[in-house]
Structures are given as structure tokens and as C-alpha cells.
LOKOL-601886 format. One record per residue: x, y, z of N, C-alpha, C, O in turn. Coordinates in pm, whole numbers, padded with zeros to 5 digits, always signed. Layout:
XYZXYZXYZXYZ/...
***
This chain:
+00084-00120+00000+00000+00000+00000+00087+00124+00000+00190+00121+00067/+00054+00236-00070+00119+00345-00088+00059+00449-00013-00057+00417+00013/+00091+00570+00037+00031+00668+00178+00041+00809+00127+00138+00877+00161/-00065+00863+00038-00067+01036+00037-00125+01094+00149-00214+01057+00226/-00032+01226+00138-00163+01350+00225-00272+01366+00209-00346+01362+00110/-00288+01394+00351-00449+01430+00323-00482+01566+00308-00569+01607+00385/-00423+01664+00209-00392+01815+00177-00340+01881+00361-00242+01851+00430/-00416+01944+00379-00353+02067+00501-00394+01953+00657-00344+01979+00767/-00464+01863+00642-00492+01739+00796-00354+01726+00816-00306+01747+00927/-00273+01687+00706-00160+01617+00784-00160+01510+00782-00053+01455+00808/-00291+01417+00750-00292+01247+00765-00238+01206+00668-00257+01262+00560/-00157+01096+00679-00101+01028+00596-00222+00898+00559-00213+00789+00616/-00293+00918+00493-00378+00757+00493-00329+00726+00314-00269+00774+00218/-00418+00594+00369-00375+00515+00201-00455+00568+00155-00556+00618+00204/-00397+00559-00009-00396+00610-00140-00537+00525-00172-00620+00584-00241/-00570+00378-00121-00701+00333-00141-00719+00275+00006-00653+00228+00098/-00869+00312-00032-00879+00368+00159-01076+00230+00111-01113+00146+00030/-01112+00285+00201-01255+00203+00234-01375+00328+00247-01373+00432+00312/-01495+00264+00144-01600+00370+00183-01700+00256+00204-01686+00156+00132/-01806+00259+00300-01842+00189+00353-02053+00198+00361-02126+00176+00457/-02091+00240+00211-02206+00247+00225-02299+00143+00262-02400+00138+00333/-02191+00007+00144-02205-00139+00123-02208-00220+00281-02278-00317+00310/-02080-00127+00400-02103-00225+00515-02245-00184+00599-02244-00250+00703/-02353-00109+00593-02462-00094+00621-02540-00176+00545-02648-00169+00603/-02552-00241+00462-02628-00331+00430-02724-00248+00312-02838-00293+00299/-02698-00172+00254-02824-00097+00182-02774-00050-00006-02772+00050-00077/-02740-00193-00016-02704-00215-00157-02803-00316-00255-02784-00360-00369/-02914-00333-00162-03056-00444-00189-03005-00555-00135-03038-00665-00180/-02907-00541-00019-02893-00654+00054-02911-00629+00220-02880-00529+00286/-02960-00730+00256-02964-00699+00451-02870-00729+00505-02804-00824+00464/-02826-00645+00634-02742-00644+00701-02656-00735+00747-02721-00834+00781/-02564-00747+00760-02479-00849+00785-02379-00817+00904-02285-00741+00886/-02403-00878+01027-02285-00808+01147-02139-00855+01117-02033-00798+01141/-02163-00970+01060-02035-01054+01016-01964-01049+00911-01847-01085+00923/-02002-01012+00807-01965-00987+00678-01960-00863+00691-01870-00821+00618/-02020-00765+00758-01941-00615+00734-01780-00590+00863-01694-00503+00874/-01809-00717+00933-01672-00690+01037-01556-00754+00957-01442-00713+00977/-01581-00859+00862-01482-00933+00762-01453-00797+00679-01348-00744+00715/-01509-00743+00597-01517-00630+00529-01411-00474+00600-01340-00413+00521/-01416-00446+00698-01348-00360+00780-01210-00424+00815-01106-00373+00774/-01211-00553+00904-01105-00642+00906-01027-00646+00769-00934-00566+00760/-01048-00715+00677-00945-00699+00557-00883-00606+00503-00772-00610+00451/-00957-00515+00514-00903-00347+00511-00826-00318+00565-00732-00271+00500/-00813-00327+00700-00671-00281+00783-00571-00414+00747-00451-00412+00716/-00635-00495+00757-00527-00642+00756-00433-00601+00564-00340-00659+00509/-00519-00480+00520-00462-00472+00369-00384-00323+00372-00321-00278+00276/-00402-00250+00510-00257-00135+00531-00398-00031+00468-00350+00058+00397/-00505-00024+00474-00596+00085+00476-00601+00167+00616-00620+00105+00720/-00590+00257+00616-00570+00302+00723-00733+00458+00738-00762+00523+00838/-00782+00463+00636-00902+00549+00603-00996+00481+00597-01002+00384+00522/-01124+00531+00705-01259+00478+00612-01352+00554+00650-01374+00583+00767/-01426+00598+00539-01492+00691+00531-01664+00614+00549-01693+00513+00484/-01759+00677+00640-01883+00621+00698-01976+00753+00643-01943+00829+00551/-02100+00759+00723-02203+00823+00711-02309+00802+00783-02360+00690+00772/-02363+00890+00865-02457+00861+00944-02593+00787+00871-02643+00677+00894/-02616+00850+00812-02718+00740+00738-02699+00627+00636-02796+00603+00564/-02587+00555+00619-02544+00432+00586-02573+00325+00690-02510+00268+00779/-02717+00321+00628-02763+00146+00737-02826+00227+00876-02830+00180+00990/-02862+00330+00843-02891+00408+00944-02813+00400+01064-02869+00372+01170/-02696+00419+01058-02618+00427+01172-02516+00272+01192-02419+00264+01268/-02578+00143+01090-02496+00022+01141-02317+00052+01092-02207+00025+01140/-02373+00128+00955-02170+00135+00904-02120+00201+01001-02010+00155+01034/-02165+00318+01081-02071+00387+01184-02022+00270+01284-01910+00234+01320/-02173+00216+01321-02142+00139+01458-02030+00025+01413-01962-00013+01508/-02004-00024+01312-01987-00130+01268-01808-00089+01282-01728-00148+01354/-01783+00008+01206-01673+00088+01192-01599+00070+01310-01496+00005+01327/-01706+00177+01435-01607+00199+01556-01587+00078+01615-01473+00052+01654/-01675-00004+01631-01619-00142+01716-01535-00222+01633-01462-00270+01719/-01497-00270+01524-01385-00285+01507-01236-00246+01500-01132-00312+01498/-01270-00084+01496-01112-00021+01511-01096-00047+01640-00981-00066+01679/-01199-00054+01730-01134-00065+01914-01105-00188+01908-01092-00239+02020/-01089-00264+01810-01025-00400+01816-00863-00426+01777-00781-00518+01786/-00868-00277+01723-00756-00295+01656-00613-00239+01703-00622-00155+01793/-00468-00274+01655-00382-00234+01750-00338-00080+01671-00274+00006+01731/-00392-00060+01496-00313+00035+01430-00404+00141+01428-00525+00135+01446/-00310+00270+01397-00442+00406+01396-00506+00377+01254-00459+00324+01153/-00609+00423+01277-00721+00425+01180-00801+00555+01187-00867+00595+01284/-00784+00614+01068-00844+00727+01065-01001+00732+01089-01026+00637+01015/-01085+00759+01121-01235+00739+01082-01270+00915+01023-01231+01025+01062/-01350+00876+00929-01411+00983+00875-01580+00959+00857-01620+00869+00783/-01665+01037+00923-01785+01069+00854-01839+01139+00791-01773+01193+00702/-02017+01181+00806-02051+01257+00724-02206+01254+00799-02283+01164+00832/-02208+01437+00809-02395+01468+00850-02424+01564+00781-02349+01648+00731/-02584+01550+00774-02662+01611+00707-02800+01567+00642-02909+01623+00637/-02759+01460+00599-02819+01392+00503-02962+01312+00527-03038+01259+00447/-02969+01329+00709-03057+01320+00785-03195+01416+00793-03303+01400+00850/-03130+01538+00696-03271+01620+00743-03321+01643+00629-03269+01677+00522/-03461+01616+00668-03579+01604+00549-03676+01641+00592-03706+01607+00706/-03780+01745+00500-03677+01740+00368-03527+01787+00325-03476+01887+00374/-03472+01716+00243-03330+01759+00226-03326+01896+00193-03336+01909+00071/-03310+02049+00277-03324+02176+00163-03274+02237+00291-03291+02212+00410/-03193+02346+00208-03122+02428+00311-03177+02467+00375-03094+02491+00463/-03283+02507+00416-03382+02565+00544-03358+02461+00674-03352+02501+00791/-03348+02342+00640-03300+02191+00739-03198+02204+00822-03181+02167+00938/-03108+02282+00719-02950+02279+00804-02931+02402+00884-02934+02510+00826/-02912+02396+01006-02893+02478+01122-02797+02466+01206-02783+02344+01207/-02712+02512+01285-02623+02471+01340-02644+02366+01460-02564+02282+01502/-02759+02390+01497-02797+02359+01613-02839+02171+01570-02817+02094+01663/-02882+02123+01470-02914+02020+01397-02792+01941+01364-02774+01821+01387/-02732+02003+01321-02614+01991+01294-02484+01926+01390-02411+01827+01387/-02499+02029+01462-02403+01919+01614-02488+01834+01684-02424+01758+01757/-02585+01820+01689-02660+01681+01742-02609+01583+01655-02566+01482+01711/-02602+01589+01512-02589+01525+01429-02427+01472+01485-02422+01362+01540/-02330+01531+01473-02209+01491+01485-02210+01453+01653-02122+01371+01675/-02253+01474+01722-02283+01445+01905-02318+01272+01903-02250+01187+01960/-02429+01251+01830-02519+01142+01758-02389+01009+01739-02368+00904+01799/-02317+01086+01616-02212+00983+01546-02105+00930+01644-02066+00813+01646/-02054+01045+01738-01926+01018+01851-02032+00898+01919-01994+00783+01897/-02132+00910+01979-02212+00833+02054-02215+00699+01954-02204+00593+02015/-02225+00691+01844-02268+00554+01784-02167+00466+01716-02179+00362+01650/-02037+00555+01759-01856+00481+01695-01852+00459+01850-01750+00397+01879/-01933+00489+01965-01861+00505+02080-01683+00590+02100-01603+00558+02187/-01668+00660+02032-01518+00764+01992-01540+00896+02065-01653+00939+02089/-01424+00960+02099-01459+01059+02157-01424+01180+02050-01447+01285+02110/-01385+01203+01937-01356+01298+01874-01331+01168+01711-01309+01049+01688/-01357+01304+01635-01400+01267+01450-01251+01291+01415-01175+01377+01458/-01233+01211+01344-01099+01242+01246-01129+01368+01162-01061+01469+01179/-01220+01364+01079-01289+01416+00963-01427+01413+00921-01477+01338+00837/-01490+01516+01001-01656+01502+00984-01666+01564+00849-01561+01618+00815/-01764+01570+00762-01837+01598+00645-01930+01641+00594-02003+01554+00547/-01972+01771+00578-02091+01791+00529-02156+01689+00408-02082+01673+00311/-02266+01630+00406-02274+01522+00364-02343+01557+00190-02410+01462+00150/-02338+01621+00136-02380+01669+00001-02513+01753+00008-02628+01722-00024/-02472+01844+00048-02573+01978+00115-02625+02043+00006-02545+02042-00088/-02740+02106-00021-02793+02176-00098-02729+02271-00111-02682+02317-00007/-02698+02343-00242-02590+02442-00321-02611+02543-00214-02516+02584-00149/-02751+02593-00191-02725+02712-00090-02681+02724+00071-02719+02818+00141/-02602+02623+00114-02609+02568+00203-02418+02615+00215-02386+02642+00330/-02311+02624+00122-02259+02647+00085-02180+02807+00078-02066+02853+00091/-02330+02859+00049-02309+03055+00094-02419+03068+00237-02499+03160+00255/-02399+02967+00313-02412+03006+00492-02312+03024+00532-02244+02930+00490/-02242+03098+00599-02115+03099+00630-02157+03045+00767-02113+02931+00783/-02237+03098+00884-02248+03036+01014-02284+02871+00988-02320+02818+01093/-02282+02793+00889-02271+02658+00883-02153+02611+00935-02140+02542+01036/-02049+02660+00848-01926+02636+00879-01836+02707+01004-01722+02667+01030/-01895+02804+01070-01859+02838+01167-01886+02759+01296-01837+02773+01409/-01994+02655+01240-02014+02578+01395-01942+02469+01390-01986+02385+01468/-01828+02427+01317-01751+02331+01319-01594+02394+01368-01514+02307+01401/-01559+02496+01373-01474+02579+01437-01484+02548+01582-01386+02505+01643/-01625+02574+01650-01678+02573+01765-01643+02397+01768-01546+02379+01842/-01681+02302+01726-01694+02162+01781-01521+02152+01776-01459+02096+01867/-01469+02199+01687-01331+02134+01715-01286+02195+01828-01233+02123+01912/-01297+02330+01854-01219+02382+02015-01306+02269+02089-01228+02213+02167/-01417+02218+02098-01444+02130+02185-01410+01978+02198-01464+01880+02249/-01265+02011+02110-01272+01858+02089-01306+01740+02035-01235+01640+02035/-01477+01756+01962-01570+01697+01951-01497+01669+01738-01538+01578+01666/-01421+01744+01706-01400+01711+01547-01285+01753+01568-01247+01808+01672/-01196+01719+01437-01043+01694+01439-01027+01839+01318-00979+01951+01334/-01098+01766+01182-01108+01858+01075-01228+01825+01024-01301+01736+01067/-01257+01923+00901-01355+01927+00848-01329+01932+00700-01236+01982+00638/-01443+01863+00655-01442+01831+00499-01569+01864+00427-01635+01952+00482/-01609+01822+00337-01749+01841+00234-01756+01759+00150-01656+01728+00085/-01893+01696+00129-01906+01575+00022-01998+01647-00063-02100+01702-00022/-01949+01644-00219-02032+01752-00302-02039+01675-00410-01961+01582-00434/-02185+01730-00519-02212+01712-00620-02155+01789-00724-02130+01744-00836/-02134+01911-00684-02057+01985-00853-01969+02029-00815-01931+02028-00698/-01913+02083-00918-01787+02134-00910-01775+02286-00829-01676+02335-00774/-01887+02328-00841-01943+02524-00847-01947+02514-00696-01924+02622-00642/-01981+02375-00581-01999+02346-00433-01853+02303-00387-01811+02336-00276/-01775+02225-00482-01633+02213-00442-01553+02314-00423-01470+02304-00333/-01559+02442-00506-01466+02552-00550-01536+02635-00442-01448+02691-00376/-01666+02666-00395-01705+02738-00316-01685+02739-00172-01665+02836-00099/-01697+02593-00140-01672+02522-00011-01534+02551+00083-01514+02571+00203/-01421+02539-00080-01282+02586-00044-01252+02734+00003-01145+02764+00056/-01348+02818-00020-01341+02963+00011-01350+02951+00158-01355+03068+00196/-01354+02878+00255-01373+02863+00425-01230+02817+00412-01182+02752+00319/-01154+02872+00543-01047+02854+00548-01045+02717+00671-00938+02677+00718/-01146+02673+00701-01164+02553+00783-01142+02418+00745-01094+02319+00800/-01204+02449+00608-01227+02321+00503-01105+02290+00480-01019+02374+00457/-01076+02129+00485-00947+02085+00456-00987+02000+00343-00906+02013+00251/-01069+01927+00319-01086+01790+00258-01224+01826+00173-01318+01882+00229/-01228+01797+00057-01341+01733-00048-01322+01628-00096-01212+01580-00123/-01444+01571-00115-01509+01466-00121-01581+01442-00310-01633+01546-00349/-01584+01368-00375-01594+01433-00522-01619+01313-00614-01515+01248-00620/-01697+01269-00673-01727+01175-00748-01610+01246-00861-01608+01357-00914/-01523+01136-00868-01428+01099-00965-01390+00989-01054-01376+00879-01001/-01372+01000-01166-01349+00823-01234-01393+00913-01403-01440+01022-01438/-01335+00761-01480-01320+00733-01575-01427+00768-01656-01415+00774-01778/-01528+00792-01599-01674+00851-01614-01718+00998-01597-01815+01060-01641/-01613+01034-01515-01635+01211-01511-01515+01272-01443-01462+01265-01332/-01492+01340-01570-01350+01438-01575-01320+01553-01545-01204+01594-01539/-01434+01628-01520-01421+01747-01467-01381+01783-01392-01380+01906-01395/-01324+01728-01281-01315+01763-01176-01136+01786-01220-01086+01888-01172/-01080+01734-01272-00921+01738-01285-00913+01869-01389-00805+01889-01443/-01004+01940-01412-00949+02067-01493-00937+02171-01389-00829+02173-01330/-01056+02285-01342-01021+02377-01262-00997+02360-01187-00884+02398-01158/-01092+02273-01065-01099+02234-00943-00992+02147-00907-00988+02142-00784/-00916+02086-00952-00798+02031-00934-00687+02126-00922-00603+02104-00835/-00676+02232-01002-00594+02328-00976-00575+02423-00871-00473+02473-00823/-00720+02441-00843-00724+02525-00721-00736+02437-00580-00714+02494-00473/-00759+02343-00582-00758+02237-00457-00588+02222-00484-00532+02253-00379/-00517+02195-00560-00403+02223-00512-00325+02326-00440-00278+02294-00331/-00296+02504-00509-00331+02570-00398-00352+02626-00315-00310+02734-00274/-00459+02518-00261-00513+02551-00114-00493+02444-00019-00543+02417+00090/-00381+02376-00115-00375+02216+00001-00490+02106+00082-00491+02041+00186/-00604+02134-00065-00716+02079-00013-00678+01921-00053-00621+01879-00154/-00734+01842+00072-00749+01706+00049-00857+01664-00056-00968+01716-00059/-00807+01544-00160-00933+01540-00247-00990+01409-00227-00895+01332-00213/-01099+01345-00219-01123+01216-00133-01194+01194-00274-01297+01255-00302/-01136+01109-00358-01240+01039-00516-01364+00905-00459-01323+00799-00413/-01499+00933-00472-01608+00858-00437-01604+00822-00580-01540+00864-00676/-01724+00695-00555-01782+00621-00669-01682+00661-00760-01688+00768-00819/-01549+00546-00782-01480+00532-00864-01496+00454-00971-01440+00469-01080/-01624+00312-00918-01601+00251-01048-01760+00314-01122-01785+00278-01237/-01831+00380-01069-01943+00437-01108-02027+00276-01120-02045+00192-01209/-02067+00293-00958-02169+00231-00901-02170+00093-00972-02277+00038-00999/-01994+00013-01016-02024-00114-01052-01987-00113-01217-01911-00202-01254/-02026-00036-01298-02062-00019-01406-01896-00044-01501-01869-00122-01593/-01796+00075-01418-01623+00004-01468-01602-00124-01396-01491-00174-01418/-01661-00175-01334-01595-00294-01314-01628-00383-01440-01562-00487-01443/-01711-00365-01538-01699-00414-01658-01810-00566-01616-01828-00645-01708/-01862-00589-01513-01955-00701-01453-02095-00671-01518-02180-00751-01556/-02096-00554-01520-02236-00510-01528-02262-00539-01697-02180-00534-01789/-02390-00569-01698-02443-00623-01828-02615-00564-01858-02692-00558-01762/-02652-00533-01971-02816-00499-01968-02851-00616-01925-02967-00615-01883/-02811-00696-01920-02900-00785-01850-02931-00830-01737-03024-00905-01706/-02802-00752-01637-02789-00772-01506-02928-00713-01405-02980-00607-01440/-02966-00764-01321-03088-00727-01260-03054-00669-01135-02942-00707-01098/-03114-00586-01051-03073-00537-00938-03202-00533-00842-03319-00535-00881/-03145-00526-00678-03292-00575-00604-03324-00423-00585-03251-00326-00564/-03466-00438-00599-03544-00349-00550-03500-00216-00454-03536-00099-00469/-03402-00277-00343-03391-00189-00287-03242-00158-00298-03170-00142-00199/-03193-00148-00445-03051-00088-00431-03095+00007-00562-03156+00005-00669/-02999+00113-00450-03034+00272-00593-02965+00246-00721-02923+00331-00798/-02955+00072-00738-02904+00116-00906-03000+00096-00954-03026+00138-01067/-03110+00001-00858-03241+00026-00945-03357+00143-00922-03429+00177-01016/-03364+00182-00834-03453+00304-00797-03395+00444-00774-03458+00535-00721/-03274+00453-00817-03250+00594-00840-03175+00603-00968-03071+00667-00954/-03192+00563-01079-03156+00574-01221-03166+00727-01247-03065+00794-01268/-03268+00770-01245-03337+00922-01247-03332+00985-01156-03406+01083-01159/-03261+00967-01050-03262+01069-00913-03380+01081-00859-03396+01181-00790/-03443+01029-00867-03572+01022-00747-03592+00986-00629-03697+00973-00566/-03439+00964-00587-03411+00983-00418-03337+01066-00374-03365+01134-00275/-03227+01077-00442-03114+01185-00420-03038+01223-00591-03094+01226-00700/-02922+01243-00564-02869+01352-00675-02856+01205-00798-02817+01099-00748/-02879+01205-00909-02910+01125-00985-02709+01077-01025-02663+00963-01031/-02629+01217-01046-02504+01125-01044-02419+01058-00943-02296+01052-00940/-02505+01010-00861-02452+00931-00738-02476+00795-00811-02397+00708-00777/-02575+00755-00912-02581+00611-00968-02538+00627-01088-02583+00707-01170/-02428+00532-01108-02387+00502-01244-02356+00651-01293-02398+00703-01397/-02258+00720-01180-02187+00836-01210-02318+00953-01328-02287+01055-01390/-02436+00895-01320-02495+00966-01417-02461+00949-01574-02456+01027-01669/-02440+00815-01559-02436+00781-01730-02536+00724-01739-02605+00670-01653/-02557+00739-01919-02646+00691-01978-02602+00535-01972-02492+00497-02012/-02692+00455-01921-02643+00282-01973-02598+00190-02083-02533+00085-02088/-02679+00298-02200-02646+00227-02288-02492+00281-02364-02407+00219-02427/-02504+00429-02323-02340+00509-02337-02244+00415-02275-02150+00353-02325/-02287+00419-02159-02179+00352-02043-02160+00213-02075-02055+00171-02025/-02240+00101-02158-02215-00017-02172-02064-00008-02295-01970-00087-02291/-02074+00077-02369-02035+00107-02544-01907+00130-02471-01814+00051-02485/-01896+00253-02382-01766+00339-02320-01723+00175-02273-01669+00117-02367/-01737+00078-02133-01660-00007-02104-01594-00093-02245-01482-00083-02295/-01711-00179-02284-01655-00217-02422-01500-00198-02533-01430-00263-02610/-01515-00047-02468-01380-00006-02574-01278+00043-02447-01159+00052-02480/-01297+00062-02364-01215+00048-02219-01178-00057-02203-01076-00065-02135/-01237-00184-02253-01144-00314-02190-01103-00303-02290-00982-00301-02269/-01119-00292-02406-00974-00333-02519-00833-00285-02539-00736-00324-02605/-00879-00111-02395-00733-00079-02438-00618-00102-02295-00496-00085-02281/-00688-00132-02238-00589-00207-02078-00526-00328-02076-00582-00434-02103/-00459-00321-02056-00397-00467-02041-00484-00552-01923-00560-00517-01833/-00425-00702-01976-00539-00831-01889-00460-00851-01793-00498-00949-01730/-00345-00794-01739-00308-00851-01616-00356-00763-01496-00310-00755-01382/-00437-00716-01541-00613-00681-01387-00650-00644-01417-00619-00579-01517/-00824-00647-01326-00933-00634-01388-00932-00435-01412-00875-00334-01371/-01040-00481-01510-01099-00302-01546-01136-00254-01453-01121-00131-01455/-01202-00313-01321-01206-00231-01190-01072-00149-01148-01049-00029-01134/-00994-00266-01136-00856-00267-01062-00800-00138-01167-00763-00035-01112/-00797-00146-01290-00721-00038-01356-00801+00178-01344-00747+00288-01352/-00982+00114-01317-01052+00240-01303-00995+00310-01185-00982+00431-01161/-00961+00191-01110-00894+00254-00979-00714+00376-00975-00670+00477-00920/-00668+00254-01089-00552+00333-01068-00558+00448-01146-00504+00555-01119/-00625+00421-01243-00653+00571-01351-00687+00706-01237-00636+00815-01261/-00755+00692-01144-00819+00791-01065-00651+00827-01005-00604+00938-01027/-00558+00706-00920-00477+00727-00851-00324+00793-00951-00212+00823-00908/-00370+00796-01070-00250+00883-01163-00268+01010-01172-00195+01067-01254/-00380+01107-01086-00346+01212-01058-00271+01253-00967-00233+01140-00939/-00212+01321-00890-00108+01356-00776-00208+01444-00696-00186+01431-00576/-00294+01516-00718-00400+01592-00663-00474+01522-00621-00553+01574-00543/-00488+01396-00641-00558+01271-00535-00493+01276-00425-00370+01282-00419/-00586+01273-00308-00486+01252-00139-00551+01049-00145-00473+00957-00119/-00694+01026-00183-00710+00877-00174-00834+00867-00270-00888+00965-00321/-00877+00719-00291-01008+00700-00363-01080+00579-00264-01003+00491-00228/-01164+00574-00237-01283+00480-00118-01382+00410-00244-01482+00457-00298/-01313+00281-00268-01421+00198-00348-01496+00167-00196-01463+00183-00078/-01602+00122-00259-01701+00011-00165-01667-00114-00167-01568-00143-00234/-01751-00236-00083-01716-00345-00127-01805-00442-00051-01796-00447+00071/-01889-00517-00116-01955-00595-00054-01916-00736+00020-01984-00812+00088/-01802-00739-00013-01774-00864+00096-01565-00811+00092-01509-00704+00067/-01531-00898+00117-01381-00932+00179-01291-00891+00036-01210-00806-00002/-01381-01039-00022-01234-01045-00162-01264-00919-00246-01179-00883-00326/-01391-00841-00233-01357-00697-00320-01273-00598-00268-01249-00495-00332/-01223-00623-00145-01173-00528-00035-01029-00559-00129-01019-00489-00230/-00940-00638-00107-00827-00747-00178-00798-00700-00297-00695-00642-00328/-00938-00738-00403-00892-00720-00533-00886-00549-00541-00806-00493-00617/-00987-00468-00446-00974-00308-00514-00829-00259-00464-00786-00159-00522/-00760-00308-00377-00654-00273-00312-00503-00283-00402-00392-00231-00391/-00556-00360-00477-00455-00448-00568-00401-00347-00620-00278-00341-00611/-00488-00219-00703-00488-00134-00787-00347-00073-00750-00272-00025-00835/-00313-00079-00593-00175+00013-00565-00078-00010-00609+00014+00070-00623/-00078-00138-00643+00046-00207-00670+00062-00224-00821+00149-00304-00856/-00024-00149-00937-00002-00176-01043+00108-00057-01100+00143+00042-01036/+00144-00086-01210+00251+00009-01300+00174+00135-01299+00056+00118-01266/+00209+00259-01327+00175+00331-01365+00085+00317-01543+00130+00245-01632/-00008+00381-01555-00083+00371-01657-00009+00442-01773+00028+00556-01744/+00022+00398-01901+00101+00462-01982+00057+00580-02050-00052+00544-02094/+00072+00684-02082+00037+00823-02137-00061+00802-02255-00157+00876-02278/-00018+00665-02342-00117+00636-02463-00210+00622-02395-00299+00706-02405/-00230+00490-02280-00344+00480-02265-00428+00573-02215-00544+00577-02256/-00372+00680-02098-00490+00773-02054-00501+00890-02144-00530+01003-02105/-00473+00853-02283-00490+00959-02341-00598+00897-02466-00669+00968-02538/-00589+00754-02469-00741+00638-02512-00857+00672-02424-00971+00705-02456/-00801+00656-02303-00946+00710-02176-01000+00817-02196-01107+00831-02136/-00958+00924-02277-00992+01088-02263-01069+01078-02433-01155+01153-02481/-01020+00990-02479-01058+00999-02640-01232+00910-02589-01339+00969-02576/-01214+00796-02574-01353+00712-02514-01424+00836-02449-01512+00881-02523/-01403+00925-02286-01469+00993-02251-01548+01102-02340-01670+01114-02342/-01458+01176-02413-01526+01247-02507-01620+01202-02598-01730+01258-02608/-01580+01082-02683-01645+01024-02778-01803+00978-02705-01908+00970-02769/-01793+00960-02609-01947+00853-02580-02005+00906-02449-02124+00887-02426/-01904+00991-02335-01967+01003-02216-02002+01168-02219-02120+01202-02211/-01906+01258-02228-01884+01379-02198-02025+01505-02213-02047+01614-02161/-02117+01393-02342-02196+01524-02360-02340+01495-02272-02450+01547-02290/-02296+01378-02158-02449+01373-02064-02403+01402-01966-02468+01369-01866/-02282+01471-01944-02254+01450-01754-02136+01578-01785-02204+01676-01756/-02006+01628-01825-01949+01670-01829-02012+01864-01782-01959+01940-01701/-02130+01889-01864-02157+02033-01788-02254+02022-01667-02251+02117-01588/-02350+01909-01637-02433+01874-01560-02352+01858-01412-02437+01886-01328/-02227+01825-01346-02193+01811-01237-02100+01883-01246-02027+01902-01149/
***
């Protein structure tokens, strides 16, 4: 495993770290106490030293799940969460300060931890962004101890670049991958800097680079690859990065032909993300153990050769760029 900054924190965590929506159980599968402690376990046992939770992942089981295994453990482990996402309706009128530290009060209570590595605004409504007393009440929790640093989990780019204007903010949070590029033109430049940490989510775009996925593949009921296609729960490029399926089937297609077979197209979506240097880490998910293993693998591959990520940029343009590229 290889160890970037985490921009102005100071943490050294791995370069592929753990995001943990999957260990709450709410991927159209039920909970598992055992299979999400195998899941956390292999992670550290694999030199992850990051994992990023959310209060409403499993409604609280990924936190709980989280903290009782790091108190098992002998190495530091960063924990990172994320609030907000709790108040509904979701709309900036919700978010208050006062809501807000219950929220993070809530999470210390349910890791059983006495202080956050890295709490998170959890993908807040754009106007939520020009509150400035939002972010002033995380100033207040850290003199209390209660948070370490502070970060933001965002949908566009216009909430990333804005977010950074608080001189509190250390860390964003940013759907990144092979599927959406935007983020490495401006916002990459200016998160450099400002020594902002950049945390890449949904890397393989919800399954879809791992090259598994097929029109024919079926999904249960209660996982948002089937009920939030269209955003009719939350921000629509949280599934399948906001590609079109049948774009996104065409785009893998000509993505596996130009990688080499000695690992999978997951394993390579991964490192493609990790060939920027403005990456501090990327948090695949993982529903059991051996995805923990194989996404980890990605550290250890060659560097990606200039032809090829310059095939990746030709594919992106050609088939993805004109449904998602001005939209996030």
C-alpha cells in the first residue's frame, strides 16, 4: 500500500482507503454483522488506514460497525464521517447549526469515539454552501474537541470551488473516475493551492467500470441502481456516475480493449483515478472481503502509460462527456 496526504490534515492515509455504504447493508442486501466486520477487518489487515462512513449508511450500522472494530484494533485508523443527510426534507432551510451538532454528538455516541478524524458535510444543498455560520459551527466543535477537521461531500464542481473559500475546510469529497473528468481541470488546480485534500467517491461508477455489469444484469429493489436511475431519491449522479447505460455499456466495451489483462478493469478504473497527484485517496465500496483485496490491488499496479490515458480521454469524449461533463 502506498500513503498520500491528506492536503492541510496532515494524515497520511492510504492512497485506497474504504468507503463503507455497502457495510450498512443498503445495496438491496440486509445487514450483515459478520460480513461487514470481515469487510473492515481486511481493510486494515490490507494497510488501509481510512474509512470513510455516514450517518445514514444502514442508518447508523456502518458507523457502529466501523467503531467497534477499530477498538479491536492495535493500528491508527483514521475514521471519517458525514452529516446532514438526515434532514428532510433535504433543503437548506434543514440545516442549522444547532441540527447539525446533534448530528455529529449522535455519530461520537454511535462509533462510541470521543472525537471525528474528519466530519463531512454530507452533500448539502448548493445554498447551504453561501451560509457561512454553517461552517462556523464546526470551528466551535473542534475547540471542543468533539471534530479533528472538516471536509465536504459535493455534487458539482461550483460546491467544491465554493466550499474551499472557508479557510476551515481541509478535505473534499468528489465523485471521480473514468466517467467524469471534470473535476481534474479547474478544481484540481485550485484544490491544489489551497492544500485541499481530495477524497475520489464512486470510482467505479456504481459497478458499471468494473466491466460485470451487463443490460441484462438485474438489481434488487432496494438498491439505488435500481430506484435511483433518475434521481428520485437523491442527486441522480450518485448512480452510475450519471451515465447513460447504454453510453456507459459502449464506453466499457472499448475500455477493456485498451488495458492490459493482467487486472481487472475495476482494478485499472482505480488506478486511472490514482494517476493524478492531486488525489490525497479513492474509497471503493465493497460488498464482501475479496472486493476489499482485489480493489486494493490497484496500488500495486505500473503506472498507466500516457497512450493509454490519453485512449481514456478519447472514449470519454467520444461517448460520455456530452451527458454528464456540464451537468456536475
Amino acid at each position: 500500500m502506498e500513503y498520500r496526504l491528506l492536503g492541510k490534515t496532515g494524515l497520511n492515509i492510504s492512497e485506497v482507503s474504504l468507503g463503507t455504504w455497502q457495510v450498512g447493508g443498503t445495496w438491496g442486501t440486509s445487514f450483515n454483522e459478520i460480513n461487514a466486520k470481515k469487510i473492515l477487518h481486511a481493510a486494515i489487515d490490507k494497510g488501509i488506514n481510512f474509512i470513510d462512513t455516514a450517518d445514514v449508511y444502514g442508518n447508523g450500522l456502518s458507523e457502529k460497525m466501523t467503531g467497534e472494530v477499530i477498538k479491536t484494533r492495535s493500528e491508527n485508523v483514521y475514521i471519517a464521517t458525514k452529516c446532514g443527510r438526515k434532514i428532510s426534507p433535504h433543503t437548506s432551510a434543514g440545516y442549522t447549526p444547532k441540527a447539525l451538532q446533534k448530528y455529529v454528538e449522535d455519530s461520537l455516541k454511535n462509533m462510541k469515539i470521543e472525537c471525528i478524524d474528519l466530519i463531512q458535510l454530507h452533500c448539502p444543498p448548493t445554498e447551504v454552501y453561501y451560509r457561512p455560520e454553517i461552517f462556523e459551527l464546526f470551528d466551535r466543535l473542534r475547540e471542543e474537541g468533539k471534530i479533528k477537521h472538516l471536509g465536504v461531500s459535493v455534487e458539482k464542481i461550483e460546491e467544491a470551488i465554493k466550499a474551499i473559500d472557508y479557510p476551515n475546510v481541509s478535505t473534499v469529497q468528489i465523485i471521480f473516475n473514468m466517467f467524469r473528468h471534470r473535476p481534474k481541470e479547474l478544481f484540481f488546480k485550485l484544490a491544489k493551492e489551497k492544500n485541499i485534500g481530495i477524497i475520489a467517491r464512486v470510482p467505479l461508477a456504481s459497478g458499471l467500470l468494473s466491466g460485470k455489469i451487463t443490460p441484462e444484469t438485474k438489481f434488487d429493489e432496494k438498491d439505488h441502481r435500481m430506484f435511483n436511475r433518475d434521481g428520485g431519491s437523491f442527486d441522480k449522479g450518485e448512480t452510475f456516475s450519471g451515465v447513460d447505460l447504454a453510453d456507459g455499456f459502449k464506453a466499457v466495451k472499448e475500455l477493456q480493449k485498451i488495458f492490459p489483462d493482467n487486472a481487472t478493469l475495476a482494478q485499472w478504473a482505480i488506478k486511472w483515478i490514482l494517476m493524478f497527484p492531486e488525489i490525497s485517496c479513492v474509497i471503493p465500496g465493497a460488498s464482501r472481503q475479496e472486493q476489499v483485496i482485489s480493489n486494493v490491488h490497484a496500488s500495486t499496479l505500473s503506472a498507466i502509460p500516457e497512450k493509454i490515458m490519453i485512449q481514456v480521454n478519447s472514449i470519454y469524449d467520444l461517448l460520455i462527456r456530452k451527458s454528464v461533463h456540464q451537468r456536475w
